[in-house]
C-alpha positions in Angstrom: 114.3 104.7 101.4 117.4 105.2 100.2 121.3 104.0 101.5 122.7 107.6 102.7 125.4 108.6 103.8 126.2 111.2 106.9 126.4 114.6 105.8 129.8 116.3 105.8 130.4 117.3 109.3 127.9 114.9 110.7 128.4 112.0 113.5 130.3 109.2 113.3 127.7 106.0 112.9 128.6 105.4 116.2 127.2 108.5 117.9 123.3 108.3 119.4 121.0 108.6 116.0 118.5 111.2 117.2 121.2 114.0 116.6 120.6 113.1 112.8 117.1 113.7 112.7 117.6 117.1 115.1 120.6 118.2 112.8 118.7 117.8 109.3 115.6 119.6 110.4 117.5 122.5 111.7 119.9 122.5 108.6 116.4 122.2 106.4 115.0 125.2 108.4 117.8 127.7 107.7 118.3 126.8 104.2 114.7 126.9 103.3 115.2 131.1 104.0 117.7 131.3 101.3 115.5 131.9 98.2 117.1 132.1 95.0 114.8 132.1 91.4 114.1 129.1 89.3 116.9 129.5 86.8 119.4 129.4 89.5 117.9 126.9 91.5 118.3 124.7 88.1 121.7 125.6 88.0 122.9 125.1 91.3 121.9 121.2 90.6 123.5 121.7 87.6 126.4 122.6 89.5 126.2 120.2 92.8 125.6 117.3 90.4 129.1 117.8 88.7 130.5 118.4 92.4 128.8 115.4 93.9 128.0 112.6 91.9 130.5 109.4 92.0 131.3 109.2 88.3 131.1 113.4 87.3 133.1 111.5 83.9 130.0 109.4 83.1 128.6 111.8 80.8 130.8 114.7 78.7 127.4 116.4 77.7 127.4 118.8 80.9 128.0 121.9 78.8 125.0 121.4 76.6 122.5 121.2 79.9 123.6 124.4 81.2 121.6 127.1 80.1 119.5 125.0 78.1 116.1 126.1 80.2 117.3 129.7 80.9 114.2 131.5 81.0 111.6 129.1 80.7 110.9 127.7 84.4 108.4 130.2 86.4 108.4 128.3 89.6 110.6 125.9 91.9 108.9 123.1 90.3 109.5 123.6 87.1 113.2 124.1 87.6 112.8 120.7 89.5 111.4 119.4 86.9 113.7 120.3 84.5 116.7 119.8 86.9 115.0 115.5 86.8 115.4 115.8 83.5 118.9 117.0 82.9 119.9 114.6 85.4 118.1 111.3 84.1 119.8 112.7 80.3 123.2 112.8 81.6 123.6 110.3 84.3 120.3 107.4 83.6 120.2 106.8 87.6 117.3 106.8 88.5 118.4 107.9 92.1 120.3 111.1 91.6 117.5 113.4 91.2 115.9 116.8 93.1 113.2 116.9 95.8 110.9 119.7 96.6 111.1 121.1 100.3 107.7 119.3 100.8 109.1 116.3 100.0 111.8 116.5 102.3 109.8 117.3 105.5 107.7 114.5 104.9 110.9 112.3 104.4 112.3 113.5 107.9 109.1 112.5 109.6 108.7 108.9 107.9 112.9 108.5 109.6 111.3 109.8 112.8 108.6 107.1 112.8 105.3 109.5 111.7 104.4 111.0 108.1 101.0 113.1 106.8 98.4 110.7 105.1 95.8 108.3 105.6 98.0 105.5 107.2 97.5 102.7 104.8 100.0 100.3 103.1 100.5 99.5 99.2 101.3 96.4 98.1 104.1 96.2 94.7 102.9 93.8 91.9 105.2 91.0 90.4 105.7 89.4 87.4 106.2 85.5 87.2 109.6 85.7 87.6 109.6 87.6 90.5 110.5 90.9 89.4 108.7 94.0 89.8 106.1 95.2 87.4 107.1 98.5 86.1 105.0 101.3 83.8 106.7 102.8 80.7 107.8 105.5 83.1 109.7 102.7 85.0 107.7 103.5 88.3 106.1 100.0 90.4 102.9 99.3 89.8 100.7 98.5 92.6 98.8 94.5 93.4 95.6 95.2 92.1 92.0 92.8 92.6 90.7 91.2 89.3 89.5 95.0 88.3 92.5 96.2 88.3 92.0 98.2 91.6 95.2 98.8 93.3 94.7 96.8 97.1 95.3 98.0 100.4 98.0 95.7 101.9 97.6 97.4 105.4 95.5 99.8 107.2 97.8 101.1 110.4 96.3 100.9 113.6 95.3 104.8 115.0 95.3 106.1 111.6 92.8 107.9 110.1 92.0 105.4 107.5 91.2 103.3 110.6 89.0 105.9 112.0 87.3 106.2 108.6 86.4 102.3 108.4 89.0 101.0 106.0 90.3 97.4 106.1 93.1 95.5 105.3 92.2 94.1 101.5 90.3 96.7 100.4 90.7 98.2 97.1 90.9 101.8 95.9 88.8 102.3 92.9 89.2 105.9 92.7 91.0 109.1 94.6 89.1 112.1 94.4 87.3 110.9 91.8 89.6 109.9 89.8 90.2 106.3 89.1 92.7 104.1 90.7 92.9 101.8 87.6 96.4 100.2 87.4 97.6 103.4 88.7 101.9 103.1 89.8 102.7 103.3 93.1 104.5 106.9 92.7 101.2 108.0 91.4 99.2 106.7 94.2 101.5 108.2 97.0 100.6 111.7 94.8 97.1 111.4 94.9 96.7 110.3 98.8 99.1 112.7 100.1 98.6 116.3 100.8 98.6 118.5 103.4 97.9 118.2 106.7 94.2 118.5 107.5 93.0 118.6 103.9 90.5 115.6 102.9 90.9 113.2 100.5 87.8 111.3 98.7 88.4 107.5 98.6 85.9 105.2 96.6 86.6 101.6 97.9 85.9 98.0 97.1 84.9 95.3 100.1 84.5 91.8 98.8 83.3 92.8 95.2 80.8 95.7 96.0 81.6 99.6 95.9 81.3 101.3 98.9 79.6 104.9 99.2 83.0 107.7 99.1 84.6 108.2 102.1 86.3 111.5 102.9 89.4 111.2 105.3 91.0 114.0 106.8 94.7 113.6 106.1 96.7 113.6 109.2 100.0 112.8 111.3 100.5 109.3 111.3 103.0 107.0 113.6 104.0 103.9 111.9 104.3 101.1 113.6 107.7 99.3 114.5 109.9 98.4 111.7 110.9 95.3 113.8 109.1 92.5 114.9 110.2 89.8 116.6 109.0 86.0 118.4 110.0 82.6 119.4 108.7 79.8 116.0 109.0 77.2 118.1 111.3 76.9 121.6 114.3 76.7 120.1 114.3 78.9 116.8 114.0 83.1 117.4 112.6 85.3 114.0 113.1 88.6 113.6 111.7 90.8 110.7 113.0 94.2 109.6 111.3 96.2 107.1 113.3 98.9 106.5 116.3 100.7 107.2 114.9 104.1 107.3 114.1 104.9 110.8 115.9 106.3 113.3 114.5 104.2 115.7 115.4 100.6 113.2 118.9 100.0 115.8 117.1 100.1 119.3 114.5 98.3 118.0 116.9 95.9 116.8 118.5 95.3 120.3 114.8 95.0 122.0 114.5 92.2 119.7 117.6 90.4 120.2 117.7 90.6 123.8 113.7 89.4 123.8 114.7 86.2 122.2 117.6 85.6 124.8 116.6 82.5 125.1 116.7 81.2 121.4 119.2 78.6 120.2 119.3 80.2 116.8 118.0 83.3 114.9 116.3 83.8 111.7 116.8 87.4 110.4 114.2 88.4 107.9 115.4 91.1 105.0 113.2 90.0 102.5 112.1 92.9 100.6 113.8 95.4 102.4 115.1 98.4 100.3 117.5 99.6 102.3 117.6 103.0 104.4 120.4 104.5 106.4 124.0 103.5 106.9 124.3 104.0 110.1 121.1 101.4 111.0 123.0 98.9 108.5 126.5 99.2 110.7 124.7 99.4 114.2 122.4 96.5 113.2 125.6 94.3 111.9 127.3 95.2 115.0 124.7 93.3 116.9 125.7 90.3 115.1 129.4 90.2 114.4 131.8 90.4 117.6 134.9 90.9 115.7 135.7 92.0 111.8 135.4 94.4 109.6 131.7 95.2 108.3 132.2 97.5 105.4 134.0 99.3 103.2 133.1 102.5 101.7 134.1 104.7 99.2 132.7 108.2 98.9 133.2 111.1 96.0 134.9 114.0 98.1 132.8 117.1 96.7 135.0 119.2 94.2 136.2 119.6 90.5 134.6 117.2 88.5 137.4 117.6 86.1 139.7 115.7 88.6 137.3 113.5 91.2 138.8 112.8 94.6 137.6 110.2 96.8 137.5 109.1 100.5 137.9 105.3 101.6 136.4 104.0 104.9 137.3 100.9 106.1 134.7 100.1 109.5 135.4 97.3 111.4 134.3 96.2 114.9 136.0 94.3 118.2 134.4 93.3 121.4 135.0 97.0 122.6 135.6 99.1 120.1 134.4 100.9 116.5 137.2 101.2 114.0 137.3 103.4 111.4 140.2 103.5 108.9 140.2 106.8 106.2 142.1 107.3 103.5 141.8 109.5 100.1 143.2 109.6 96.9 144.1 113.5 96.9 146.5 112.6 100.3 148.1 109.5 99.1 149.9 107.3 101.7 148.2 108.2 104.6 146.2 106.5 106.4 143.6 108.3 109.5 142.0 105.6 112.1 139.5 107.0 114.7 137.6 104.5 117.1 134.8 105.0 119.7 133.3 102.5 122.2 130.6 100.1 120.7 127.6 102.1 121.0 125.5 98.6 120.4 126.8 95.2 122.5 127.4 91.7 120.5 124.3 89.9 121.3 124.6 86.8 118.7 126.2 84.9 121.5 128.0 82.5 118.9 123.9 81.4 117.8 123.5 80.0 114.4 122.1 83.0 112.1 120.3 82.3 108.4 119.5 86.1 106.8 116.5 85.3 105.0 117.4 87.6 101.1 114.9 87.9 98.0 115.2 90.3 94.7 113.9 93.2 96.8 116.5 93.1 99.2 118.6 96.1 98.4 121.4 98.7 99.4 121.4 98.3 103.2 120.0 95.0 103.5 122.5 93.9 101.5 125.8 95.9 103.4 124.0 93.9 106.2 123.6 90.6 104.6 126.9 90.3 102.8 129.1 92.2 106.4 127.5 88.7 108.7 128.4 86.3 105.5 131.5 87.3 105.3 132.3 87.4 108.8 131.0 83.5 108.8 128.3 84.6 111.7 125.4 83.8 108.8 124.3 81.0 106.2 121.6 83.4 103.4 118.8 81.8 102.3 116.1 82.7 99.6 116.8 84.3 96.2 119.3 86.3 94.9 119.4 89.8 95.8 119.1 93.1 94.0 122.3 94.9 93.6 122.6 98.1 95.0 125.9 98.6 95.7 125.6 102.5 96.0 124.9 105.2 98.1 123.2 108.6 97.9 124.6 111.9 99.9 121.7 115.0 100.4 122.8 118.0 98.8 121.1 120.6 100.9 119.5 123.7 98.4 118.1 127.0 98.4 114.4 127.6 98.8 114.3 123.8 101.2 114.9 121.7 97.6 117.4 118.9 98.1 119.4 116.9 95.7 120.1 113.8 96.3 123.5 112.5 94.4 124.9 108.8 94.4 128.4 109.4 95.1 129.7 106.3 97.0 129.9 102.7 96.4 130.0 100.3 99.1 132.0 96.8 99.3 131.4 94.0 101.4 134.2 92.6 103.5 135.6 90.4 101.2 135.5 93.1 98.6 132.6 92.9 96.7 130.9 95.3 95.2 127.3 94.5 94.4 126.2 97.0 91.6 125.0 100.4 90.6 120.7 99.1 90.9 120.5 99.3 87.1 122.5 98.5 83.9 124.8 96.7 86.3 123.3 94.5 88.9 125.1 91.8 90.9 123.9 91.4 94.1 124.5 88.1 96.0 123.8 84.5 95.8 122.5 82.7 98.7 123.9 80.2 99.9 120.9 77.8 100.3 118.5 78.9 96.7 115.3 78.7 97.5 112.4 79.4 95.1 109.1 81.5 96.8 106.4 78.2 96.6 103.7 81.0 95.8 105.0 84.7 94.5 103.0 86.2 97.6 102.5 84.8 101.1 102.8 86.2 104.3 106.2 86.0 106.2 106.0 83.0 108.9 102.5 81.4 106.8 102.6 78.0 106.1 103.1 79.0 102.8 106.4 80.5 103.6 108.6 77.7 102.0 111.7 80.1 102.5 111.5 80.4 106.2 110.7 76.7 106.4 114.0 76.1 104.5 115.8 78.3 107.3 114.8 77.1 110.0 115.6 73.1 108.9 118.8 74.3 108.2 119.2 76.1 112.2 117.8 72.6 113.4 120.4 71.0 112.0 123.1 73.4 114.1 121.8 73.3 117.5 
């Protein structure tokens, strides 16, 4: 998922999280009525791009893209297609790029907790130095078995891949026939999905054999939590948070905190978590940090690219209250605060915190991890993280497309910002560097050196 930001005219962060999901489904069906042909779909991103993107000054080539397709794209996805390409030319982010309406229905139900599939979990491969293994394309490459069969991490409970027989481990050795071999993770996702109630032909591997094909009618699937929580020991509380994606990631949150009531200290798990929605990253750190500012954002106001404008929002918390300060450069000198009641209650209770961080903890993760460093409510421990200091708005289209656009850049309390997620890439240093044992475990194993590293540093608090 990626770290977005509200739509213009949306809620504040603060206001209940199920008016998102209602709000972008209704906005997605009226636009998708609005049809309009492939040249000026291309166009319009053209367009919206320039309008949008943080830095419209990053590339002077804009001209040149214009009409260079004009009459060549039949369908919406060609001028999708092209629209990628003119976008990846000029800008080389790889996350300011067009979706097809498909793409963005399925999108709204994995934020809502459910998607169409199978229901089963991919696992990303990684090098010896811990980074991910990419194609020539750039896209992740799956964890394969010795055979270079990409492996099924997890098979959700209820699914239909669950139904159909398939276990965690298994390998895919072909989709429909056609082989799996060191396929990317993009490309997998492309080959499972589909509509709903269409079949899909999986040939699988159990324990070095090749099972008969299995066909598995693609359905609605509910994921499980994104949260997980329990006691290590009686003293020490662990929580784990996937993602950032789901609307439900913030109530979640609280169930968890106020299960381990008890606990003398908290380990907080964002170990490859991607990221997901702001307002899960500000409700979440709210949880944590009684008093203080949490984050800093600055957002391209949509307009001439010739002369960009932007937005600063300064959020900050007390033991009642959400504060937001707003200012922008096209109204200099003033200054606009708004505040609400806390939506979410403090429920650290002054507890020691470690935020367990690796490579793969990006965007949200790290608003969240650097908002509770700063505020001296948490010690980080692990690796350094990715750097994704940036934030992507949803341009809604004609005919249901979206474009997504980076056009913010968020800092951390004490004002750092922690990268664009490509040629520049800071992230954060923990404070306590610690090196993975083994480049895959599971969280909470004995193997997990990291969280072992955590939780003598807790001990040695309470």
């Amino acid at each position: 998922m990626f770290f977005n930001r509200r739509p213009e005219g949306g809620r504040s962060w603060f206001m209940p999280v199920a008016f998102i999901g209602v709000a972008l489904a209704a906005l997605f069906i009226a636009r998708q009525y609005f049809y309009v042909s492939p040249d000026r779909l291309y166009h319009l991103a053209w367009q919206k791009a320039q309008e949008n993107v943080y830095d419209p000054m990053h590339s002077k080539d804009w001209a040149a893209w214009k009409h260079k397709f004009d009459g060549q794209m039949k369908d919406d996805a060609e001028a999708i297609q092209r629209a990628n390409e003119m976008l990846k030319a000029l800008l080389n982010d790889d996350y300011t790029h067009m979706v097809p309406a498909e793409a963005y229905v399925q999108e709204l139900r994995s934020m809502d907790g459910k998607f169409i599939g199978i229901g089963v979990a991919l696992d990303i491969d990684f090098d010896a130095a811990g980074e991910p293994v990419r194609n020539a394309a750039g896209q992740m490459a799956a964890r394969t078995d010795a055979d270079g069969n990409p492996v099924i991490k997890h098979v959700m409970a209820g699914s239909p891949a669950e139904k159909a027989g398939l276990k965690d481990g298994d390998a895919l050795k072909s989709i429909d026939g056609k082989s799996c071999k060191d396929a990317s993770i993009e490309g997998l996702i492309g080959m499972i999905t589909g509509k709903e109630g269409t079949a899909v032909v999986l040939e699988i591997v159990r324990d070095g054999q090749t099972l008969a094909p299995v066909s598995i009618v693609r359905g609605q699937v509910k994921q499980e939590s994104a949260v997980s929580a329990k006691m290590l020991d009686n003293e020490i509380g662990y929580i784990r948070l996937d993602t950032f994606g789901r609307f439900d990631n913030d109530d979640d949150m609280k169930k968890a905190l106020e299960s381990l009531n008890k606990a003398k200290a908290i380990v907080l798990d964002l170990r490859n978590n991607g990221g997901g929605l702001i307002e899960n990253a500000l409700h979440i750190s709210s949880m944590f940090v009684k008093d203080g500012v949490i984050v800093t954002v600055k957002m391209r106001i949509a307009g001439n690219p010739a002369k960009p404008q932007y937005e600063t929002t300064i959020t900050r918390v007390t033991a009642t209250d959400v504060i937001e300060e707003v200012s922008r450069t096209d109204k200099p000198g003033q200054v606009k605060s708004r505040s609400n009641k806390r939506e979410f209650p403090y429920l650290l209770a002054g507890r020691p915190l470690v935020v367990l961080v690796n490579n793969m903890s990006a965007s949200a993760s790290e608003m969240t991890s650097g908002a509770l460093r700063d505020n001296n409510v948490a010690v980080l421990v692990g690796e350094h993280t990715y750097g994704k200091g940036i934030g992507q708005h949803k341009v809604y289209m004609p005919n249901g497309t979206r474009l997504q656009v980076t056009s913010l850049r968020y800092f951390t309390p004490n004002g750092s910002w922690l990268g664009d997620a490509g040629a520049t890439r800071k992230g954060m240093q923990p404070d306590i560097e610690v090196k993975p044992n083994k480049q895959r475990f599971e969280p909470t194993s004995a193997e997990d050196n990291q969280l072992e590293e955590a939780v003598k540093h807790l001990k040695s608090k309470i």
